[in-house]
Phi, psi and omega in degrees: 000113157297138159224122147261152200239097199285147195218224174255045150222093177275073190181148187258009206251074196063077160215107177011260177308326164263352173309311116348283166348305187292336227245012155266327247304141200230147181301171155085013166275123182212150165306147149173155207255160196225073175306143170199080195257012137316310168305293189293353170298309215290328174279033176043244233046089180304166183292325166297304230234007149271318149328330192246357179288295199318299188300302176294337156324278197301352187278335171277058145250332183238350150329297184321253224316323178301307186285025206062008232230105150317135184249150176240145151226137172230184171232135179213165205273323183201192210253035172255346187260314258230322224253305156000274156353274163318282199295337251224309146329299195276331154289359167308339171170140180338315198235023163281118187240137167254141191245145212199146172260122179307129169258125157336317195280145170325304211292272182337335170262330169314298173299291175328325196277330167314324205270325174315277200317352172289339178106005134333091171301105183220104176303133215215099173266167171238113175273332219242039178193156184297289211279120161334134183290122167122354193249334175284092220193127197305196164278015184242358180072035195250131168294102201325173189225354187214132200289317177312353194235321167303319156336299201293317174317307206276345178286294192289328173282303189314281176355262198312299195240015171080183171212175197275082159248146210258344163102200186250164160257136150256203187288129205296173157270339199265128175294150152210158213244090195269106149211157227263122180253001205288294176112334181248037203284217211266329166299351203227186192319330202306349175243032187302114118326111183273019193060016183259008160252031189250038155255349176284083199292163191274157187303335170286317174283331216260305192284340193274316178252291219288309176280042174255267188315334193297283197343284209269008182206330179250332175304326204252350175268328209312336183282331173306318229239332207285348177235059152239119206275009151273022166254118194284044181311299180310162166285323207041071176269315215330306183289011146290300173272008130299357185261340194075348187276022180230149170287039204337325200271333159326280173333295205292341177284316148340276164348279185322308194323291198277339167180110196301305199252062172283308181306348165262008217242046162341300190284333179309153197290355188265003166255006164314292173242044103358273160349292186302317172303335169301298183290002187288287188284347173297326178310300176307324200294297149000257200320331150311304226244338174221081187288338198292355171297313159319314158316348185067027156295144169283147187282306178294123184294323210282353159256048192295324188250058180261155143309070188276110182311162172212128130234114236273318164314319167277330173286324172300278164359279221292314200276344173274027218334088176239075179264329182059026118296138178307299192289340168326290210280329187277341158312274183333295185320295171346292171275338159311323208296284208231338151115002202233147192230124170294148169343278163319315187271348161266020184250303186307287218308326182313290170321312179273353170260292114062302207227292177295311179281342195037072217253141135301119175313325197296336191283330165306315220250332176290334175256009182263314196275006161273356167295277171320088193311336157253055135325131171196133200303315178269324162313293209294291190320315192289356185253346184267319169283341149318289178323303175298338183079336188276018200268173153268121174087018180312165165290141156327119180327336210253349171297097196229147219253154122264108201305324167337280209316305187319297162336304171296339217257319186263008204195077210249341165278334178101013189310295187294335183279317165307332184282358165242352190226077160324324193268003163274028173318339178232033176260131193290157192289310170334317193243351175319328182256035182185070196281342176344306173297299146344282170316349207246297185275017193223052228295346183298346179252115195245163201160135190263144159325119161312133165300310184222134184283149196288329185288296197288354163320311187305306183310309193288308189298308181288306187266006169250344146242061182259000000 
């Protein structure tokens, strides 16, 4: 008997592991999902994107169910309950075997390696990345340290061997009788929804309208567009595929569709976000080769023993944004708001808590990920430790954002900041991204004081990692 054991790739759409499953598939084989929301407690995880965990279950139940295929769902508080579970599951007959797409992360893989050695059958697929982890690899058989050469690497390995992509799965031939034996099935709270991801459309929809139109409207502009964030430049794929219900090698199979010799067409403009899907897996590809990052280790060691000041006041500032930067504070709003942050603007917020605060990045990337409806572990660490200087392929410590300039450069109307910080709404564009000066003959606009001045932030900054 098969049990697929569904994780974080909720999708029938290029997918490993059930791809396999159908092509045994027998009557009295069935699928099933594990809530465990302690665990995701112990992983800051935010409430949008358990919400949005919560919604894609249920929409893959009834996929499933097209596909012949029963879904069970239970709950257990972690993944010490979850290994329980499993084993506890697997003895019910002899001949159970389960099936699964391997998860990246330390604890998730520690659990896999528990169920093997218990004697747990268990099959392991790869889901979540274009080019397989291990194939992408310097002339020393070494994992890169720098994303450009990992890049020329990872373009010249897809050229020579392609990639797996698996198509949708269909409809059995084998009759079954899909209904839910669980006793915790589809019916009852465990999948309850609070809404705070329902501006967020499910992945059937996502695959049918929105990623149609990027293509056809957006795609071809995104360099131009990705970093002014009052503009709808991006795909807004990401919390799918932190989620798994989206397919990285789909997307790239998207791409080729529209343009077939992109992998040699660096400079071209439709290879801008390409790129970002390069940089999705060199982040993972990291996380495979340097697990001690789940950990919250610095990649670079020499700052292990670094100190970091903390003030709780200024940091608090920074996460409600009250910062008295403009780009700052309309950032921050941003991700309290709606659970999602632009690109371009978590690269300023890092950077100012990071450099102007001199903050531990780690307290960033814990609360972007408590945040976020796409939290996702190796993006997120690798853009804080990017930020932060302590990373791979990170910026120079001395490379410090001015949060003014930034403002000017990507919001130069102020668009995006009046639609989160309203009451500078009658601040003229001269003065929006630093309105401070302003405000002194305009006692009527109220708006808090820069936390810190900028120049000397800089200085304080440069010598302190010096």
């Amino acid at each position: 008997m098969q049990i697929l054991w569904f994780r974080n790739d909720l999708r029938v759409h290029d997918n490993p592991a059930l791809h396999h499953f159908l092509s045994n598939f027998q009557n009295g084989d069935r699928a099933i999902y594990i809530l465990t929301p302690e665990q995701w407690l112990q992983h800051h995880w935010s409430r949008i994107k358990i919400d949005l965990i919560k919604r894609h279950v249920a929409l893959l139940s009834k996929q499933l169910s097209e596909l012949g295929v029963p879904l069970e769902v239970y709950q257990v508080d972690d993944f010490e309950q979850q290994i329980e579970f499993i084993i506890e599951k697997s003895k019910q007959g002899s001949a159970i075997h389960f099936i699964a797409n391997e998860e990246l992360e330390v604890n998730e893989r520690q659990r896999d390696e528990k169920l093997t050695k218990a004697g747990v059958k268990l099959t392991l697929f790869e889901a979540d990345v274009i080019v397989s982890k291990g194939k992408v690899l310097n002339q020393a058989g070494e994992m890169f340290k720098v994303f450009t050469p990992f890049k020329r690497a990872w373009l010249s390995y897809v050229k020579t061997y392609g990639f797996e992509y698996l198509g949708k799965s269909v409809n059995r031939t084998v009759s079954s009788d899909v209904t839910d034996e669980s006793g915790s099935g589809l019916d009852n709270e465990l999948l309850s929804s609070d809404n705070t991801s329902s501006q967020w459309p499910l992945i059937d929809d996502v695959e049918a309208h929105i990623i149609p139109a990027f293509f056809a409207n957006k795609h071809d502009q995104y360099h131009e567009w990705r970093d002014i964030p009052s503009v709808k430049g991006t795909s807004g794929l990401s919390p799918y595929l932190a989620i798994g219900a989206l397919s990285p090698r789909y997307l790239l199979q998207l791409i080729l569709n529209k343009h077939p010799d992109l992998l040699t067409a660096h400079d071209s403009s439709a290879f801008s976000w390409l790129n970002e899907l390069i940089w999705r897996d060199f982040y993972r590809h990291l996380l495979h080769h340097f697990p001690k990052l789940c950990r919250h280790k610095m990649f670079n060691e020499k700052y292990t023993s670094t100190t970091w000041p903390y003030d709780k006041a200024k940091f608090d500032a920074w996460c409600l944004g009250q910062t008295g930067y403009p780009i700052v504070d309309a950032a921050m709003r941003q991700l309290n708001q709606t659970g999602w942050m632009h690109n371009r603007l978590r690269m300023i917020v890092a950077s100012f808590l990071t450099k102007h605060l001199l903050i531990d990045w780690r307290l960033g990337e814990q609360y972007f990920m408590s945040k976020l409806i796409d939290g996702d572990l190796a993006a997120n660490n690798g853009g804080w430790q990017w930020a932060a200087s302590t990373g791979c392929d990170a910026q120079p410590y001395f490379r410090i954002f001015n949060p003014i300039r930034q403002g000017e450069r990507f919001d130069p109307k102020g668009a995006f900041v009046r639609k989160y910080l309203p009451e500078l709404d009658k601040v003229p564009d001269k003065y929006i991204h630093f309105p401070h000066s302003y405000m002194k003959s305009h006692s009527e606009i109220a708006y808090w004081p820069a936390i810190v001045e900028h120049k000397a932030a800089r200085e304080q900054a440069l010598a302190f990692y010096r």
